[in-house]
N, C-alpha and C positions, 0 to 999 in steps of 0.2 A: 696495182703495183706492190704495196705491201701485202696480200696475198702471198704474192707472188715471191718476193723476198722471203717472208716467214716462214715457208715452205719448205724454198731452197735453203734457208739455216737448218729448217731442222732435217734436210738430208745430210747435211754436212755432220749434223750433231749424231746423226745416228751412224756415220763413216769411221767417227772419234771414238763411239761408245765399242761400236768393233773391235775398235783397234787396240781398245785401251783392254775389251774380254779378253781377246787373244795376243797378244803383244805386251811387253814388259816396258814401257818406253815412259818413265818419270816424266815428261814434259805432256806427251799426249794425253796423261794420266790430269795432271795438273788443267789442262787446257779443257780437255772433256768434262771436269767438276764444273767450270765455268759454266761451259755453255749450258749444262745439261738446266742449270737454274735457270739462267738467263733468258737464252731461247723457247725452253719449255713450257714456262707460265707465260709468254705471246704469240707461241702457239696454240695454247690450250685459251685466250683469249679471242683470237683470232674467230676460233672453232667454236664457241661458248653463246657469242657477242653477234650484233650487225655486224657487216666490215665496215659502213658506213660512220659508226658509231667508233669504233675503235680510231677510223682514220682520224676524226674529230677529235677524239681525245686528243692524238698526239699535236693537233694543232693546238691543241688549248695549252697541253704543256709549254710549248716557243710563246704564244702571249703571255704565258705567264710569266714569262718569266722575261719578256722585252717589252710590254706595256707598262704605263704606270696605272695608278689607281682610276676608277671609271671617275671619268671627266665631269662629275656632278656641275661643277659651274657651269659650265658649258653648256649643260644641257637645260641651265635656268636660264641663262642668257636666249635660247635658243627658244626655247616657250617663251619668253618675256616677248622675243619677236614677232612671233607667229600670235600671240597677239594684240600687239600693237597695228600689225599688217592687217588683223580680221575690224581692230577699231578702223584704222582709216579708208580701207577697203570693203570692207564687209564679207560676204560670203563668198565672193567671187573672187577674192584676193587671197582667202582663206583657203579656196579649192585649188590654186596656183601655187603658196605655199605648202601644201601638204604633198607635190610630187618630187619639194626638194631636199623632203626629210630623208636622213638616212636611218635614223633609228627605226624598227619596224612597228614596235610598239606606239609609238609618240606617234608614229604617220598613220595605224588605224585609228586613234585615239581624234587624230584634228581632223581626219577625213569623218570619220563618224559626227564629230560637230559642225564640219559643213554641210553634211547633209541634214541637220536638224534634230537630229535625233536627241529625246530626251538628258539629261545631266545621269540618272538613277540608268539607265540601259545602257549610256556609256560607261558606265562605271562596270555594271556586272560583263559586259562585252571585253572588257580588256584585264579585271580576274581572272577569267576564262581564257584569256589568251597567256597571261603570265601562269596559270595550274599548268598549261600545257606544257607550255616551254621547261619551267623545273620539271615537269613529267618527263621528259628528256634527258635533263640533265641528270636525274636520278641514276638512269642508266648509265651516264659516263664512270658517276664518282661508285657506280656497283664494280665497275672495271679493275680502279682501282685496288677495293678490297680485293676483291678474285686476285687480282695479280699479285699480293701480299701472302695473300692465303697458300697461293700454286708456289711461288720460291722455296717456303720454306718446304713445302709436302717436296718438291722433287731435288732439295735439298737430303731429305731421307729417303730417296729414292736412290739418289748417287750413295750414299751409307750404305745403303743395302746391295749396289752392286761395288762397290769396294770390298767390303766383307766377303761375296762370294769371292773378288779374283783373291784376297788374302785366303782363304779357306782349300780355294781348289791351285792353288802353290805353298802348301806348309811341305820345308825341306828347302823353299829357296827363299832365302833373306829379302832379296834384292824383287821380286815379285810382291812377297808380302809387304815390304816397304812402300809400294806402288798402290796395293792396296787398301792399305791405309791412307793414304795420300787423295784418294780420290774419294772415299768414306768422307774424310776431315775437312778437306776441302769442298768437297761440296755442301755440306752442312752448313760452313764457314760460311760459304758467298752465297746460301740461300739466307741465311739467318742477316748478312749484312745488306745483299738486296731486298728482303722485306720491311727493313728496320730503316735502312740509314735512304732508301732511294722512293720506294712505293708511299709508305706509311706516312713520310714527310710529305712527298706530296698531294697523297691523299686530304692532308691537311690544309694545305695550301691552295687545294682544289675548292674547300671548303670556306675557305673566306673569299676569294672570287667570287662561289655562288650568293654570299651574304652582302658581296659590293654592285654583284646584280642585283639582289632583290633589292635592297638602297634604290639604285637607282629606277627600277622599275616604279618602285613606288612613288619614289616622286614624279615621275612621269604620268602616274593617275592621278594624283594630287593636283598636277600642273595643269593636264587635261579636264579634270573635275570643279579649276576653279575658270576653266577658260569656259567651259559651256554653261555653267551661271552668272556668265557676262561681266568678271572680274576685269576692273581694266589692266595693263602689262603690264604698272610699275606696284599693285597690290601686288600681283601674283608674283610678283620675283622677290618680295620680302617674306609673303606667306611661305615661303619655299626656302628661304635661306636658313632656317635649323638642320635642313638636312645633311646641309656641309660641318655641320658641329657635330651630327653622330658620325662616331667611329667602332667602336664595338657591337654595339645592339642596334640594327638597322631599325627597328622598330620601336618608337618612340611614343607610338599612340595612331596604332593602324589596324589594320585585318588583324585579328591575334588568330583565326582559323588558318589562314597566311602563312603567319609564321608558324607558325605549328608545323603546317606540311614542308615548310622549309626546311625546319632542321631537322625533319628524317629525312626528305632525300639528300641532304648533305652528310648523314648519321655514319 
């Protein structure tokens, strides 16, 4: 479906850009500046990118901006459970617990401790699954750049076709006025859709990833003190600094971790 949308904009974009080479028409002129940025750097996203990956992004923008911060309490409350359920149940209560997790990570993390599995192989099992998942995300927030990058370039693309319609009507005012119009204009709303819409949230994209990795870590932390037989109410105090960081999720963890964090958020 947005394929399919992005497509049909950019017919529509390339009907405007017609109209505005051979026609004189100030509004068309004005409207074709627009799209020519707007459309064009998600089209050339579109083309660049997975579609699957793009679709993604644009759901992560609506969370972003209708979630509130990742529910860290919750999710001690939540391992404080699980177990407490593995003390008075054991392993079989532990195996019943683990299909009502919703987090993905948390539920291989307790499934891998009901099946026994070492404390040290759980740990590097669910690394392994957090490298992957930022390995992912990497490609979202690359989206973002690119689409920073394509506004302003086809912001000087619209420049360069303004110029021509100013260049091939010198002798009429009202042409030339048009051409400049679509020069200016697009410049304008490439330079304010890379600044004031992409770039922000590209930013914005970037502390999301730093309040996943937060909470990722404490979910191997949580997991890590559950499979050395920590009883529930250790574990939900050992775990309660996490709610006190706010800027630096990393307070004393993988520094290889964060390392690759903050380039794929870079």
């Amino acid at each position: 479906m947005l394929f399919k949308l992005t497509m049909l904009a950019g017919a529509i974009l390339l009907f405007l850009l017609s109209d505005v080479l051979f026609g004189t028409t100030l509004l068309s002129a004005t409207v074709a500046g627009g799209l020519l940025v707007t459309v064009g750097p998600l089209l050339g996203a579109v083309l660049a990118y997975r579609l699957p990956a793009v679709k993604s992004l644009w759901l992560d923008i609506v969370d972003m901006f209708t979630e509130e911060e990742a529910p860290d309490a919750a999710m001690i409350k939540e391992i404080e459970q699980v177990a407490y359920i593995w003390q008075a149940d054991g392993y079989r209560g532990l195996e019943k617990a683990t299909r009502k997790i919703s987090d993905p990570l948390l539920r291989i993390g307790v499934g891998l401790v009901a099946d026994c599995c070492e404390p040290a192989e759980v740990r590097t099992i669910l690394e392994r699954q957090s490298r992957l998942y930022f390995s992912g995300r990497a490609a979202q927030g690359g989206i973002f750049r690119f689409l920073a990058r394509q506004a302003q370039t086809f912001g000087l693309v619209g420049t360069v076709i303004g110029m021509i319609m100013a260049l091939r009507s010198v002798g009429d005012p009202i042409a030339i006025g048009n051409g400049m119009a679509v020069a200016l204009f697009s410049t304008l709303f490439g330079l304010l859709l890379a600044n004031l819409v992409y770039r922000p949230l590209h930013g914005k994209f970037k502390e999301l990833l730093r309040r996943e990795y937060k909470s990722q870590l404490l979910i191997m932390d949580g997991v890590n003190y559950l499979a050395t037989g920590k009883c529930s109410r250790a574990i939900a105090y050992r775990l309660q600094p996490f709610l006190e960081v706010e800027e630096e999720p990393l307070s004393g963890g993988n520094g290889l971790m964060h390392e690759r964090l903050h380039r794929f958020a870079a």
